[in-house]
Backbone as a printed PyTorch tensor [residue, N CA C, xyz], in Angstrom:
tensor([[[  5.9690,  57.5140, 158.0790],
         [  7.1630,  57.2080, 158.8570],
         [  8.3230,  56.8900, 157.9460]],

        [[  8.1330,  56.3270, 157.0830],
         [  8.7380,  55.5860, 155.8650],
         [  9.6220,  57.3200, 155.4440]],

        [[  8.5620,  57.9070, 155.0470],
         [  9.4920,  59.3980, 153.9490],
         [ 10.1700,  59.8420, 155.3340]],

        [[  9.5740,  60.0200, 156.7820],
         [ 10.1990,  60.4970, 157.4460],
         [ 11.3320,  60.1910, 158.1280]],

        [[ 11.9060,  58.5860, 157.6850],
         [ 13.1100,  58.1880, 157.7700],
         [ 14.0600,  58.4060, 156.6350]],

        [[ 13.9730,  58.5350, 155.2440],
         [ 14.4660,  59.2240, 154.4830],
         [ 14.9350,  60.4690, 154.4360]],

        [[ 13.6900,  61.3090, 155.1800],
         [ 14.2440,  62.8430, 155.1880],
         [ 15.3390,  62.5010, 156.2770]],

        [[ 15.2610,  62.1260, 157.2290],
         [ 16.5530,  61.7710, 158.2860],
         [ 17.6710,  61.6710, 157.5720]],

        [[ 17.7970,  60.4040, 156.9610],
         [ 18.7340,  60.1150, 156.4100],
         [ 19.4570,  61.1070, 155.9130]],

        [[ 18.3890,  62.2790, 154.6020],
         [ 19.4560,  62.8220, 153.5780],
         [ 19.9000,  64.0430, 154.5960]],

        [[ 19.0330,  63.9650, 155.5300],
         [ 19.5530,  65.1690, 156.6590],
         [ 21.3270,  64.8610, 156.8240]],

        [[ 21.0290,  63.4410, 157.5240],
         [ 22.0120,  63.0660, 158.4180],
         [ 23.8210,  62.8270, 157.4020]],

        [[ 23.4380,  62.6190, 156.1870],
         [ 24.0600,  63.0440, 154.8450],
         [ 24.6290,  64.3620, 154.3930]],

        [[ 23.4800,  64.6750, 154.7580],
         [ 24.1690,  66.4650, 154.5220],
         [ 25.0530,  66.9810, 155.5310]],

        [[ 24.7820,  66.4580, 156.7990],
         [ 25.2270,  66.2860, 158.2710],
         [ 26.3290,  65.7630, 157.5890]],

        [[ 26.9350,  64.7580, 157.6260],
         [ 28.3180,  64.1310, 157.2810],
         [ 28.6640,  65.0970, 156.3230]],

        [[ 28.6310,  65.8390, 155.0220],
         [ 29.1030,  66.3600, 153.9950],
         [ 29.8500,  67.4110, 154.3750]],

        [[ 28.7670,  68.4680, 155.0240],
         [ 29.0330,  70.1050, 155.9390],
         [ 30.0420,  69.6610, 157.1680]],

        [[ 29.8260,  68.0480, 157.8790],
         [ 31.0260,  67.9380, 158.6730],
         [ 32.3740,  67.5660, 157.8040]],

        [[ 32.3290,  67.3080, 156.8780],
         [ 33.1650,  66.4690, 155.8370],
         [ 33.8860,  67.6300, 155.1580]],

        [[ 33.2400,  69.2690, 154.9070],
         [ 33.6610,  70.1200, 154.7120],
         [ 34.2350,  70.8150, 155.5830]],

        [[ 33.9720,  70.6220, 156.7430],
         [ 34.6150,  71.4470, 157.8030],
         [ 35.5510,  70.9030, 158.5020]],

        [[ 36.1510,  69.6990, 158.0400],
         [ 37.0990,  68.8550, 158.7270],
         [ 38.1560,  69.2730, 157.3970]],

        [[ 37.5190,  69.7890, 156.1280],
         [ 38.7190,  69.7550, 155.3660],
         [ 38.9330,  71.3580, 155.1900]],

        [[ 38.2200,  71.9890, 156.1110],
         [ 38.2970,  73.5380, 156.1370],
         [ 40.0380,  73.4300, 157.2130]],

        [[ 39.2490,  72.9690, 158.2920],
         [ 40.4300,  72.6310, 159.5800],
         [ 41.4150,  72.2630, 159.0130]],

        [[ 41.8820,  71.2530, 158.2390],
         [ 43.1000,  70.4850, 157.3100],
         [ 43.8220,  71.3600, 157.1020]],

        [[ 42.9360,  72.3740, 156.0430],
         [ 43.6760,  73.5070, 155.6610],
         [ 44.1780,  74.4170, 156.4830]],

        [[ 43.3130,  74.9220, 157.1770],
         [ 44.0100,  76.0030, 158.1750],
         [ 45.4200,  74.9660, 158.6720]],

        [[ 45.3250,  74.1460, 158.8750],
         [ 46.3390,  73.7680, 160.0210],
         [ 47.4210,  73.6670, 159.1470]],

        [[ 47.4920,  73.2370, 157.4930],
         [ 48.6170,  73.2330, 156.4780],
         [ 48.6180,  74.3710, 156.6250]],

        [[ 47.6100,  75.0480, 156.3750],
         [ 48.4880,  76.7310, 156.3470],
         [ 49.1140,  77.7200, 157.4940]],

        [[ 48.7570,  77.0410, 158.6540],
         [ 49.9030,  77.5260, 159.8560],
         [ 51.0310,  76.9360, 159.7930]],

        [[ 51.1250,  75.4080, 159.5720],
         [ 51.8260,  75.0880, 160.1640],
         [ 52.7470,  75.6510, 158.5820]],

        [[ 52.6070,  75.8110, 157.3840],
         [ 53.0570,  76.7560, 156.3860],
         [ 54.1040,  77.4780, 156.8390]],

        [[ 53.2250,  78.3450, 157.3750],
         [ 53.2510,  79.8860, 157.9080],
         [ 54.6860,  79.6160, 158.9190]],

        [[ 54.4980,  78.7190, 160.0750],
         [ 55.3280,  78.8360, 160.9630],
         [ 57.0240,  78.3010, 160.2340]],

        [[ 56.6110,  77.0100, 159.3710],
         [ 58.1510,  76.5580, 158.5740],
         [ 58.5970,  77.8650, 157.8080]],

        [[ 57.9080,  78.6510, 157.1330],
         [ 57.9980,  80.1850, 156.6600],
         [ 59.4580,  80.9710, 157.7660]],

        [[ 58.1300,  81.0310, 158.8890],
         [ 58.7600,  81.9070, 159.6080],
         [ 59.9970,  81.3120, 160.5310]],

        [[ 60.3970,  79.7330, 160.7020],
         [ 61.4040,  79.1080, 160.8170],
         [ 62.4220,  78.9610, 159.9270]],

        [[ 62.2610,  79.4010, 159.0060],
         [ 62.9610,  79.5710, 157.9040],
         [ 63.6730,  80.6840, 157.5510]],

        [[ 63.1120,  82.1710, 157.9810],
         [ 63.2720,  83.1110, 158.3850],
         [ 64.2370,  83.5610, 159.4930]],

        [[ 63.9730,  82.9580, 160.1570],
         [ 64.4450,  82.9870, 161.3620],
         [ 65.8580,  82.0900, 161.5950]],

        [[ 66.1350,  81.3650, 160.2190],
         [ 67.2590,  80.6700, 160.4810],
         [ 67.9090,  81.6920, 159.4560]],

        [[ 67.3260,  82.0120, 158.7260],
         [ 67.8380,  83.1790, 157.4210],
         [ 68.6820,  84.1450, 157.9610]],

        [[ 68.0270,  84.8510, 158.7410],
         [ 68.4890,  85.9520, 159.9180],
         [ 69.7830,  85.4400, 160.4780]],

        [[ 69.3570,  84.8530, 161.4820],
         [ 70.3570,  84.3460, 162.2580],
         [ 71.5590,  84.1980, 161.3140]],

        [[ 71.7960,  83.2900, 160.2120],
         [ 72.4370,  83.1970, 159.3880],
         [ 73.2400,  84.5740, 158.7480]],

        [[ 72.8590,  85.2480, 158.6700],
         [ 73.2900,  86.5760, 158.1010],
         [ 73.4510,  87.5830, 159.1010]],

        [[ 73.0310,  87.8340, 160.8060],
         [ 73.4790,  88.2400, 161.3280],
         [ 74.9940,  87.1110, 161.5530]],

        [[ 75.2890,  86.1420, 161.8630],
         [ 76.2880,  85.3150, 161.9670],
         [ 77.5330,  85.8130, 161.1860]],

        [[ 77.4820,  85.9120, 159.7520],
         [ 77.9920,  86.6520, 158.7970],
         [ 78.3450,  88.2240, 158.6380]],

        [[ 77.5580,  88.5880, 158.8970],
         [ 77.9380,  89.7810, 159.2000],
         [ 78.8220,  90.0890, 160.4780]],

        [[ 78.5880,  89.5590, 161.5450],
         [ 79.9040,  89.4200, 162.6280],
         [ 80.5870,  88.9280, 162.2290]],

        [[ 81.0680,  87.9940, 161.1310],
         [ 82.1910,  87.0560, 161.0070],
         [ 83.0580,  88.2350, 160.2340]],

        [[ 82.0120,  88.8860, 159.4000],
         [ 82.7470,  89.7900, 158.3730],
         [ 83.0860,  91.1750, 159.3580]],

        [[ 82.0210,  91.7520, 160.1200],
         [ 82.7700,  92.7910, 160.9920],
         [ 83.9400,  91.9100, 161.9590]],

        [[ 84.1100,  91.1260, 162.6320],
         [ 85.4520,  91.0100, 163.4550],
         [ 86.4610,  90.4100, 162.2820]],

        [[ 86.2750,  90.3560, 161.0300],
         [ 87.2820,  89.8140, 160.2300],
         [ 87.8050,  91.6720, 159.7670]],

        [[ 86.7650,  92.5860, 159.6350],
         [ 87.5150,  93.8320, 159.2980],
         [ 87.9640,  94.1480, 160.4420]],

        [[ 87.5220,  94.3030, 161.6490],
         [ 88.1450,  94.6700, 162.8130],
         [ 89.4500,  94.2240, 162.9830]],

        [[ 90.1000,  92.9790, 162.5720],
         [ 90.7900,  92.3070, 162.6500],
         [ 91.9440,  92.4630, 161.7550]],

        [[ 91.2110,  92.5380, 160.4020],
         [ 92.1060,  93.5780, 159.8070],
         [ 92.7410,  95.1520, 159.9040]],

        [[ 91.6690,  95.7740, 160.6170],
         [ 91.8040,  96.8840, 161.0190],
         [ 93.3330,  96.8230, 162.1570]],

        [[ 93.2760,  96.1660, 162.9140],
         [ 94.1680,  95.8270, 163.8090],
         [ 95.3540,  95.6960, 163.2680]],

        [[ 95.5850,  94.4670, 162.2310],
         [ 97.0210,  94.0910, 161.6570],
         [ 97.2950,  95.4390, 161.3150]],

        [[ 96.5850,  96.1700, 160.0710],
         [ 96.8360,  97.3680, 159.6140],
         [ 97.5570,  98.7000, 160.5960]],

        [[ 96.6850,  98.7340, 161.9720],
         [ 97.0140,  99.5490, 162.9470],
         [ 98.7060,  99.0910, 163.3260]],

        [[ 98.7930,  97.7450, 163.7080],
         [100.2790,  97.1500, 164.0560],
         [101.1110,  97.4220, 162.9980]],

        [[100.6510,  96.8250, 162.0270],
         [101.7920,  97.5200, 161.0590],
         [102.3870,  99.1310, 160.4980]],

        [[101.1000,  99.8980, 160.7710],
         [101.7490, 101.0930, 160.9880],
         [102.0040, 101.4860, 161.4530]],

        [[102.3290, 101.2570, 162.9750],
         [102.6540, 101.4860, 164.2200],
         [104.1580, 101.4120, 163.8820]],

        [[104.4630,  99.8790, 163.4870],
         [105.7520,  99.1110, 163.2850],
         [106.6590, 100.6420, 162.4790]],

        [[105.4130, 100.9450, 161.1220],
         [106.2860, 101.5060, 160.3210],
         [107.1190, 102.4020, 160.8020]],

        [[105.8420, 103.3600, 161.7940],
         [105.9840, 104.3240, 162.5630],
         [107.2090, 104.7040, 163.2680]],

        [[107.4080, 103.8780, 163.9740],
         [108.5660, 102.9610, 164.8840],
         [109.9010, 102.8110, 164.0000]],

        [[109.9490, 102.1690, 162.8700],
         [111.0040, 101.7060, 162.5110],
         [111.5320, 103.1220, 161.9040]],

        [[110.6010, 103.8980, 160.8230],
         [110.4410, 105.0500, 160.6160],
         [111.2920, 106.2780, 161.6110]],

        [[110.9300, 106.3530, 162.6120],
         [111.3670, 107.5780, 163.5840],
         [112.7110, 106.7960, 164.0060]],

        [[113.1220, 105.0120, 164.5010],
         [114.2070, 105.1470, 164.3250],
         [115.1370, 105.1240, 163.4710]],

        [[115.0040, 104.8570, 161.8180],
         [115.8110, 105.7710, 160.9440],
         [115.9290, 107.1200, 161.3600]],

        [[114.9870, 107.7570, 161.5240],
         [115.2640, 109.3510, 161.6130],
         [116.1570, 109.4670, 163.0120]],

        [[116.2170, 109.0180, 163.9470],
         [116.9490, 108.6990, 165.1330],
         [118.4870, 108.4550, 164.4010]],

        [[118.4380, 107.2560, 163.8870],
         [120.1400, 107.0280, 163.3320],
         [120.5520, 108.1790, 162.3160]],

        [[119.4180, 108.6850, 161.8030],
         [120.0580, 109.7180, 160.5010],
         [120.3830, 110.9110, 161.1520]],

        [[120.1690, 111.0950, 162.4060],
         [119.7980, 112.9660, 162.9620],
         [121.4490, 112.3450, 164.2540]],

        [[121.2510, 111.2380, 164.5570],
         [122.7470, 110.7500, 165.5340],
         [124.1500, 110.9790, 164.5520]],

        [[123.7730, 110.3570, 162.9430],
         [125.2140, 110.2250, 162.1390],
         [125.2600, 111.7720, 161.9940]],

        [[123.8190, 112.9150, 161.6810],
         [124.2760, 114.2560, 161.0970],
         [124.9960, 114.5290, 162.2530]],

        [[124.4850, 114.1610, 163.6460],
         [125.2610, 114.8160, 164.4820],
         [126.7900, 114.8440, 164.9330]],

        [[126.2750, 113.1400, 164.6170],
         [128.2580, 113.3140, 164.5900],
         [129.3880, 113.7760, 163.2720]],

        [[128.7560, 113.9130, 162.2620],
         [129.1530, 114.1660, 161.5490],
         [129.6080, 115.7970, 161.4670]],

        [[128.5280, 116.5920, 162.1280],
         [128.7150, 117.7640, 162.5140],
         [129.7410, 118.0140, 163.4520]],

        [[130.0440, 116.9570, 164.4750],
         [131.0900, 116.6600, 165.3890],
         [132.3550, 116.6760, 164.8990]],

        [[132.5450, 115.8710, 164.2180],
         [133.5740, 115.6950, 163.7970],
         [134.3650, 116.9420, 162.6550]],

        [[133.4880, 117.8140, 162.1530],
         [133.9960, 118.9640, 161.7170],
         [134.0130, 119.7200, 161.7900]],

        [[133.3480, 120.2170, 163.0490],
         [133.5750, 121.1740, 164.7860],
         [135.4040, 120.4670, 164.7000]],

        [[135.2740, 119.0870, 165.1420],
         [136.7450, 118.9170, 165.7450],
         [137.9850, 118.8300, 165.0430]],

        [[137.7660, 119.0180, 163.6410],
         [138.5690, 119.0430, 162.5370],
         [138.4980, 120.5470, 162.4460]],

        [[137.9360, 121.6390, 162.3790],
         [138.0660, 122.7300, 162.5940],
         [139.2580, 123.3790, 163.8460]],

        [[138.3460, 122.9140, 164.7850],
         [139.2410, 123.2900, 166.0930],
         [140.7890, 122.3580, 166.3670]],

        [[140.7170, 121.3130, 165.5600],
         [142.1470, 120.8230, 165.3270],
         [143.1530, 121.5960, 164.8430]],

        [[142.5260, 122.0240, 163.3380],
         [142.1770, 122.9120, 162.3550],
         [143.8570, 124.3840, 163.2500]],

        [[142.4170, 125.2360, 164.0570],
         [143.1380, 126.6880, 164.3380],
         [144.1320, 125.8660, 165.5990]],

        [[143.9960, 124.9040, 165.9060],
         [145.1170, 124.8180, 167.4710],
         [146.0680, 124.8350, 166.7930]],

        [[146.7250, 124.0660, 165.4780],
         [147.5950, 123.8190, 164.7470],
         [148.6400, 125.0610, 164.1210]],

        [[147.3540, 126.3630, 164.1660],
         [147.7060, 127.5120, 163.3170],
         [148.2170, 128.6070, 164.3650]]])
C-alpha cells in the first residue's frame, strides 16, 4: 500500500507538470494572438493612416488643380479681352482713315 501511495503521488506529479505544461502552452498561444491581433491593429491603423493621406494629398491636388483651372480661365478671359480692346482700337483706327480719306476726296 505504502509503494502504492508513492506511485500515486509521482503520478499525481507528473499530473501537475503535463498540467503545468499545458497551462504554459495556453499562455503562449494567447501572447501570441493577442500578438497577432496588436499586429493586425496596428495595421489597420497604418492603413487607415495612409489612406487618410492620400485623400489629403488627392483633394490637396484636386484643389490645386482647380486654382490652376481658375487661373487660366482668368488668363483666358483677360487674354481675349486684350484681343477685344486691340481688334476695337485696329478698328477704329481703320475708321478713322476710311474718314480721313473720304475727308480726304470731298475736299478735292
Amino acid at each position: 500500500a505504502q509503494e502504492f501511495k508513492k506511485e500515486e503521488e509521482k503520478r499525481k506529479s507528473y499530473m501537475t507538470y503535463s498540467d503545468y505544461l499545458n497551462k504554459q502552452r495556453e499562455r503562449l498561444k494567447s501572447a501570441e494572438s493577442s500578438m497577432i491581433a496588436r499586429d493586425r491593429e496596428k495595421r489597420e491603423v497604418e492603413n487607415m493612416l495612409k489612406a487618410h493621406e492620400n485623400k489629403m494629398r488627392a483633394g490637396t491636388t484636386l484643389f490645386k488643380q482647380k486654382q490652376e483651372e481658375k487661373v487660366r480661365m482668368t488668363q483666358i478671359n483677360f487674354g481675349s479681352r486684350i484681343d477685344r480692346a486691340l481688334q476695337r482700337q485696329k478698328q477704329q483706327e481703320e475708321n478713322e482713315a476710311v474718314q480721313k480719306l473720304n475727308n480726304m476726296i470731298q475736299k478735292h
